[in-house]
C-alpha positions as CSV (number, residue, x, y, z in Angstrom):
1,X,2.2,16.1,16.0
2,X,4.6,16.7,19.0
3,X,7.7,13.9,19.2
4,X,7.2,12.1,22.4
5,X,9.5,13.5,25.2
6,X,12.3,11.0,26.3
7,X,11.5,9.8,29.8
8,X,15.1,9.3,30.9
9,X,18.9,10.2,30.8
10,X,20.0,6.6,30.2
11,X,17.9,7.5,26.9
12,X,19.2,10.7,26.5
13,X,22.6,9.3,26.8
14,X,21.7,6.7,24.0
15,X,20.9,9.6,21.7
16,X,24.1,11.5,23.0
17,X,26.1,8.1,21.8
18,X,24.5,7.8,18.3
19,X,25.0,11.4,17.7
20,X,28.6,10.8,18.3
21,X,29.0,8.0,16.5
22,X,27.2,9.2,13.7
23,X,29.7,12.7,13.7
24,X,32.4,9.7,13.8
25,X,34.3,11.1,17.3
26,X,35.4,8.9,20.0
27,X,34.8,9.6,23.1
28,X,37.7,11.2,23.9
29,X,37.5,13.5,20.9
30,X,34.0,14.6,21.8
31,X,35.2,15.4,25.4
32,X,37.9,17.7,24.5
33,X,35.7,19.4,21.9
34,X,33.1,19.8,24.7
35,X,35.3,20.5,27.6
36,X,34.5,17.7,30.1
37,X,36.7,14.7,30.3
38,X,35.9,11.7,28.5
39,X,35.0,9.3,31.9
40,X,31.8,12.2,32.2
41,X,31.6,11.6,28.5
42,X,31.3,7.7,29.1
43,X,28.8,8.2,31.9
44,X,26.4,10.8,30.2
45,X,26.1,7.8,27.5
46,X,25.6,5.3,30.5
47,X,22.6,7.3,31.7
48,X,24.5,8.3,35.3
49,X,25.6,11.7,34.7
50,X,23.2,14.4,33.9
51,X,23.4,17.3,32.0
52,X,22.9,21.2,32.8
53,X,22.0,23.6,29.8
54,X,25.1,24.8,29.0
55,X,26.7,21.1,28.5
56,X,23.9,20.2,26.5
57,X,23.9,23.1,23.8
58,X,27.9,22.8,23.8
59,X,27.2,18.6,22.9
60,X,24.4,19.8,20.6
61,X,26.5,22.3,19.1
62,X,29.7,20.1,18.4
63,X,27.6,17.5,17.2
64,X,26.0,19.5,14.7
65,X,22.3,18.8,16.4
66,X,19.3,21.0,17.8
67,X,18.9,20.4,21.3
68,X,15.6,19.3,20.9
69,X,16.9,16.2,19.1
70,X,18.5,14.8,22.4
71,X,15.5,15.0,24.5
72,X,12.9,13.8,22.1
73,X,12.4,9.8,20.7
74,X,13.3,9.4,16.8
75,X,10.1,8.8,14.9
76,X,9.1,4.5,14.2
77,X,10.6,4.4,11.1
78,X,10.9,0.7,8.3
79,X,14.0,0.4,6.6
80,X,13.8,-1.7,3.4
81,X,16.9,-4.0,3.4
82,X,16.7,-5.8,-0.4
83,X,20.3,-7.4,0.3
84,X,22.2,-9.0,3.4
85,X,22.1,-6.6,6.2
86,X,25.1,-7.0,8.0
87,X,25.9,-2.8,8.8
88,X,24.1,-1.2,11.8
89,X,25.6,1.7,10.7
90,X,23.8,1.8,7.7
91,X,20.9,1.5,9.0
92,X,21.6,3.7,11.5
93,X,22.3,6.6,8.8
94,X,18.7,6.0,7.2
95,X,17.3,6.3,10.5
96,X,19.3,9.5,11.6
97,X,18.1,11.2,8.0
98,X,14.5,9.9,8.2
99,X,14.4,11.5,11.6
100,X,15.8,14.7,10.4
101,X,13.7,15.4,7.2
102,X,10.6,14.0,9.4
103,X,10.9,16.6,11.9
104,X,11.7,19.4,9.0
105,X,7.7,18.1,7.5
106,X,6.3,18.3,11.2
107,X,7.3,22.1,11.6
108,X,6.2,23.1,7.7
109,X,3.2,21.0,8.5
110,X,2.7,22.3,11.9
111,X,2.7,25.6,11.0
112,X,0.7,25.6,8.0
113,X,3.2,26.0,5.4
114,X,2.7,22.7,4.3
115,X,-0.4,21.0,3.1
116,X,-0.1,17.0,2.0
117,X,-3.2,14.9,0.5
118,X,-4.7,12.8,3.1
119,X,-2.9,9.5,2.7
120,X,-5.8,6.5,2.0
121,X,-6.6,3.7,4.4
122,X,-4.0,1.2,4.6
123,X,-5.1,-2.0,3.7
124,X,-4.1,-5.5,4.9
125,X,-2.5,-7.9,1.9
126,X,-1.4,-11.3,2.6
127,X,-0.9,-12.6,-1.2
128,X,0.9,-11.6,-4.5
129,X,-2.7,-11.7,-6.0
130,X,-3.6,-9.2,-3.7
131,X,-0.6,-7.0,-3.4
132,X,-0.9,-6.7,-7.1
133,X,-4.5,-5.4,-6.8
134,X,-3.7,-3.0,-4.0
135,X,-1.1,-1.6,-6.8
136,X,-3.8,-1.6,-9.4
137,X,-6.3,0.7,-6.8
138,X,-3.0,2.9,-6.1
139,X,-3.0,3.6,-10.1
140,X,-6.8,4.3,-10.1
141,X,-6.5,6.4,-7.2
142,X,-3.4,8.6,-9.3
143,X,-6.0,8.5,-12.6
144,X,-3.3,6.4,-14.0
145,X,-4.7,3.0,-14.6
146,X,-2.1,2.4,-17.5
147,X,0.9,3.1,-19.1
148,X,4.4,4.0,-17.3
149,X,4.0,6.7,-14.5
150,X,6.1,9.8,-15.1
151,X,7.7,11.5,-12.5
152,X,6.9,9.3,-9.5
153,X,7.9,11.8,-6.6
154,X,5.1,14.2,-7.9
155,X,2.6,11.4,-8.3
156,X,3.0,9.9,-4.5
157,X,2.4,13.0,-2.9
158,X,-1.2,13.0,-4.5
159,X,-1.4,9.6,-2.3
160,X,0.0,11.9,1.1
161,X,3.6,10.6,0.5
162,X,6.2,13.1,0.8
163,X,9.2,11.4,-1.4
164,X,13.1,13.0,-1.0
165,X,16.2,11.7,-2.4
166,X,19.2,11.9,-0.8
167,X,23.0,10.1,-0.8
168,X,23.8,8.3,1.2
169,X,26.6,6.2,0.1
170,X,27.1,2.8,-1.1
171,X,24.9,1.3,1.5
172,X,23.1,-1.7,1.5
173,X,19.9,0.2,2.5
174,X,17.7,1.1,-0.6
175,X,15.1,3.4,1.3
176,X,13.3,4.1,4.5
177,X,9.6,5.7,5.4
178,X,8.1,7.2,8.4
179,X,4.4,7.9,9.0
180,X,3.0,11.0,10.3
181,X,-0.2,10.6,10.9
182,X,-2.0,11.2,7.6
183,X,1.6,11.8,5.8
184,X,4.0,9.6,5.0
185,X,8.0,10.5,4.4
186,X,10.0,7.9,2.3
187,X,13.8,8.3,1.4
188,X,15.5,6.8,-1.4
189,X,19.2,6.2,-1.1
190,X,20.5,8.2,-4.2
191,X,23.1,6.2,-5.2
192,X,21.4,3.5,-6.5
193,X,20.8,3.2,-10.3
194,X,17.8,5.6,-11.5
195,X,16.1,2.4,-11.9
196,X,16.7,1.2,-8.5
197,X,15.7,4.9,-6.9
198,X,12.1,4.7,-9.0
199,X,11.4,0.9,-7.4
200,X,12.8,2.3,-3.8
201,X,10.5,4.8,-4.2
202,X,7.3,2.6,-5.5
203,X,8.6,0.1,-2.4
204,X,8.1,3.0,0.1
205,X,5.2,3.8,-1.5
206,X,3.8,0.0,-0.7
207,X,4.5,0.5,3.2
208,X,2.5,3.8,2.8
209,X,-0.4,2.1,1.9
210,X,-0.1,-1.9,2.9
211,X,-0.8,-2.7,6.7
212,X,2.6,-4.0,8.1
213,X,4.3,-4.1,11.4
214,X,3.3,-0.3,12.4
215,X,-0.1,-1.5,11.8
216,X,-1.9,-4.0,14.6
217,X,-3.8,-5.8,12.2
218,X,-1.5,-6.9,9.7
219,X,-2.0,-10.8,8.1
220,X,-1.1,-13.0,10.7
221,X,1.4,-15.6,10.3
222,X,3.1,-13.2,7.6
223,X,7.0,-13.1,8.1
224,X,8.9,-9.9,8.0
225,X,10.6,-11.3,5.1
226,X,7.1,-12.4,3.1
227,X,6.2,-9.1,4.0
228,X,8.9,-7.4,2.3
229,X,8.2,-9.6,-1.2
230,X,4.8,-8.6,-0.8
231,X,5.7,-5.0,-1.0
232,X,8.5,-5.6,-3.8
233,X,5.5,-7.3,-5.8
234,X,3.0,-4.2,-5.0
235,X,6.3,-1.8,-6.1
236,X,6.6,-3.6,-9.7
237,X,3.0,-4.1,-10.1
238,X,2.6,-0.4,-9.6
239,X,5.4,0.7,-11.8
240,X,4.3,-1.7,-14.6
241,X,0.5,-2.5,-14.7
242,X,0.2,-6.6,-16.1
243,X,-2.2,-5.1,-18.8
244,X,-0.4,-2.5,-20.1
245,X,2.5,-4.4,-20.4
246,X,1.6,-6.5,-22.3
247,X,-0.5,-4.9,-24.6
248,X,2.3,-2.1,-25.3
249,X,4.2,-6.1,-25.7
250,X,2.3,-6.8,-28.5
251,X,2.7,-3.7,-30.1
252,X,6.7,-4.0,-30.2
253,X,6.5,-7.1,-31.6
254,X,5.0,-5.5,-34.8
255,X,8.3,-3.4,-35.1
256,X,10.7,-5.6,-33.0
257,X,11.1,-9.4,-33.6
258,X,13.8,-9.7,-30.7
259,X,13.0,-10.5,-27.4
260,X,15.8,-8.6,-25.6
261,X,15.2,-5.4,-28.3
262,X,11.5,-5.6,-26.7
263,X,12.4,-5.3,-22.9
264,X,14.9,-3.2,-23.9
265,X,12.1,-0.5,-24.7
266,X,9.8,-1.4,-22.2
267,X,12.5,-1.1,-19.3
268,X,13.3,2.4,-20.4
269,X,9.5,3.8,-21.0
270,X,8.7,2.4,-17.9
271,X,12.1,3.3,-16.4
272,X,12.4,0.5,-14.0
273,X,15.9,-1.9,-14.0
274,X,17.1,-4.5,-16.2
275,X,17.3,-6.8,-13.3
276,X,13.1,-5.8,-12.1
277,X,11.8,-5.6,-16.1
278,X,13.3,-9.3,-17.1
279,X,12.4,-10.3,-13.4
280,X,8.6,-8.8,-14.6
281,X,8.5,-10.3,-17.6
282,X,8.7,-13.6,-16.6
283,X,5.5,-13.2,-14.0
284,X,4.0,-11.8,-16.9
285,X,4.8,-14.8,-19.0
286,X,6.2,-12.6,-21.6
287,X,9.4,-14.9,-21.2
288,X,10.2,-18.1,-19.6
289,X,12.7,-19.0,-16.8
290,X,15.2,-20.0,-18.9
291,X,15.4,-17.3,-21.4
292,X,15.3,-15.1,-18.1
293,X,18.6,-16.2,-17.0
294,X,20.2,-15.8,-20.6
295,X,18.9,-12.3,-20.2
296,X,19.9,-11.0,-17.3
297,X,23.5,-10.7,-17.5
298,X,22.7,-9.5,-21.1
299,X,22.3,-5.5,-19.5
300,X,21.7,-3.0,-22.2
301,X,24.5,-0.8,-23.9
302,X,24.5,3.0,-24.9
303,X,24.3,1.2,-28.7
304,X,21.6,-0.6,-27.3
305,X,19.5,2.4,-26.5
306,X,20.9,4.4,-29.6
307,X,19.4,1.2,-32.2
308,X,16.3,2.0,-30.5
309,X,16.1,5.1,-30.6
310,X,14.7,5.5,-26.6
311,X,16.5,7.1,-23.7
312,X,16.2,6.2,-20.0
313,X,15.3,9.5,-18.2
314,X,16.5,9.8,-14.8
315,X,14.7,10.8,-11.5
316,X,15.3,11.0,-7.8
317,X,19.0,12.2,-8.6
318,X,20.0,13.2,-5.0
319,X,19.6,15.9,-3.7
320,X,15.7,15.8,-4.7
321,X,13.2,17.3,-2.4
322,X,9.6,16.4,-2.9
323,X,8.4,19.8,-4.5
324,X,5.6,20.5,-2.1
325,X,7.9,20.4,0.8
326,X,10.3,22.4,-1.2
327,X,7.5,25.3,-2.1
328,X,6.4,25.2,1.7
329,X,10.1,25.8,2.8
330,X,10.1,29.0,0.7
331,X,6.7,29.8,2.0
332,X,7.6,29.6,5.3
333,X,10.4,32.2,4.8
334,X,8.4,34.7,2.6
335,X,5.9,35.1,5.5
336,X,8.2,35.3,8.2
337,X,7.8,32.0,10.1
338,X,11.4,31.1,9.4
339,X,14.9,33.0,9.2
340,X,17.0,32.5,5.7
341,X,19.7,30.5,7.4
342,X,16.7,28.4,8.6
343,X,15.1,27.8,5.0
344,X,18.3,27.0,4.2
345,X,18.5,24.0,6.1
346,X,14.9,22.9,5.1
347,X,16.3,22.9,1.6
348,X,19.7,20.9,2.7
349,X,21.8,23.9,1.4
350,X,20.4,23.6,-1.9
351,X,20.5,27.5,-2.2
352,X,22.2,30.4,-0.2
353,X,20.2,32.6,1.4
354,X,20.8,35.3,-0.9
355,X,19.0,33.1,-3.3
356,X,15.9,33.2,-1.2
357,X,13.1,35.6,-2.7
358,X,12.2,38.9,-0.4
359,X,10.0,38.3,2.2
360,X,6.7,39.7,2.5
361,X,6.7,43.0,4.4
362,X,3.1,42.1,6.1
363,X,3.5,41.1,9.1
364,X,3.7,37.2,10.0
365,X,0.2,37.2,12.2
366,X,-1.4,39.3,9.8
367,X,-1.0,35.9,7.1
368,X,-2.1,33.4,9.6
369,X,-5.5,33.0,8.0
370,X,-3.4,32.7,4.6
371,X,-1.9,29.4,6.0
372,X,-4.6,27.7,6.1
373,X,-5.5,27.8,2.9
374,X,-2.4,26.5,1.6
């Protein structure tokens, strides 16, 4: 899937300005870098100067972008904003990194290097009753129906979503995704909590598979906001089935007579939050309202977890790379398709290049029929 061409340079010099800001240069600084003065600067990002080659592969150079990024229109992308939303900037960010790791899935995927699960049909859900059913088919789909789902990047990708973790700084942006056609790409802001990252990630996973406002026919009347809770109730639904739940709740109670021991376990076998299990447990009725908010500030303690004798594994620690993408990136170098310093990149520096295997001594042509098998 080709990115849409950019019909004009007052758009080119909208992605010329985000680039910059983004770099964090002024104006100014970008001109002298660039060698034009900073009034051409101003009307490049104004749309009424043009560009000739050379001035665009010095920009694209300085700003640490391919060139192809300035003529082409960023992927549609949803941002999930769980708290106030008061920094452009933030969202900017996701935006900049969805469009970046979206256009590194297009080439593997483009050139056969990568292969993802066709994603299913996204459905239209306009209640919690059905959001929570749409969870349960997710689980069926995975051959997981119960019990806490291990390993949650590995698991989406069976349901075509590519899943990467990355930091981006105490934002107030939890995640974003971006669909290509039959694949999806969801980031997880790797500074939140590990229990955070998993629900970000289950969250993504609901605009993956929910109709929403990419989608024409989503439930009318639905606000963006009753949107959002509907996906937040497909995420904890999915991480925590109601009937597993509360069958493994019955079983603690044979060993644990306290209530806060109980979630205490549950949260760290199903490896969701403190905030999102006593949140849970009240829609499962395995608490009421007002122990919930004698709970909640009661967080769990290293002691806690040592009484009990459970640990809270941690995934999506940034940088994480769904593995698929990951294997494809070293694929495409083996065979030829991409240089070291390029694989590199693919794998955001996660290895030199002299950590990169050999590469096959057949030439690349000679593997094309290879490629699409993988």
């Amino acid at each position: 899937m080709a990115p849409a061409r950019l019909e004009s340079w007052a758009d080119v010099g909208a992605r010329v300005a985000t680039a910059r800001e983004l770099g964090g240069l002024s104006q100014r600084e970008l001109s002298e870098r660039v060698g034009v003065s900073r009034s051409a600067i101003t009307r490049v990002e104004l749309g009424q100067r043009q560009l000739d080659a050379l001035e665009l592969a010095r920009l694209a150079d300085t700003l640490g972008r391919p060139v192809e990024w300035f003529l082409t229109k960023p992927p549609g992308a949803i941002a999930s904003h769980r708290r106030d939303l008061s920094a452009d900037r933030d969202a900017q960010r996701l935006e900049d990194e969805l469009e970046r790791t979206s256009r590194d899935v297009e080439l593997l995927l483009e050139i056969k290097a990568l292969t993802v699960p066709r994603a299913p049909e996204q459905t239209v859900i306009t209640t919690l009753a059905e959001a929570e059913a749409r969870a349960a088919e997710a689980r069926m789909l995975l051959g997981r129906a119960a019990g806490p789902l291990i390993d949650l990047q590995s698991a989406v990708t069976n349901l075509g979503l590519l899943a990467f973790s990355f930091d981006l700084g105490p934002s107030v942006i939890d995640g974003g995704y971006v669909r290509l056609g039959h694949v999806g790409v969801a980031l997880v802001n790797g500074t939140l909590d590990a229990g955070r990252r998993r629900f970000g990630l289950a969250h993504e996973l609901g605009h993956h598979l929910v109709a929403d406002e990419y989608t024409t026919d989503f439930g009318i009347g639905t606000a963006r906001s009753g949107r959002e809770a509907l996906i937040n109730a497909f995420a904890i639904h999915f991480l925590m089935p109601r009937a597993s739940v509360r069958q493994r709740w019955v079983e603690l109670a044979e060993e644990w007579e306290d209530t806060r021991t109980r979630l205490i376990i549950l949260a760290a076998e199903y490896r969701v939050s403190w905030s999102a299990m006593v949140s849970h447990a009240v829609t499962l009725e395995l608490i009421s309202h007002g122990e919930h908010e004698l709970l909640a500030t009661r967080r769990p303690t290293p002691a806690d977890y040592l009484e009990t004798g459970v640990r809270f594994e941690e995934e999506l620690r940034p940088i994480s790379l769904a593995p698929s993408y990951a294997q494809a990136a070293v694929r495409a170098f083996r065979r030829g398709f991409v240089t070291a310093d390029r694989a590199v990149e693919l794998l955001r520096k996660g290895i030199r290049a002299d950590d990169l295997p050999r590469p096959y001594e057949i030439p690349a042509e000679a593997l094309a029929p290879e490629f699409e098998e993988l």
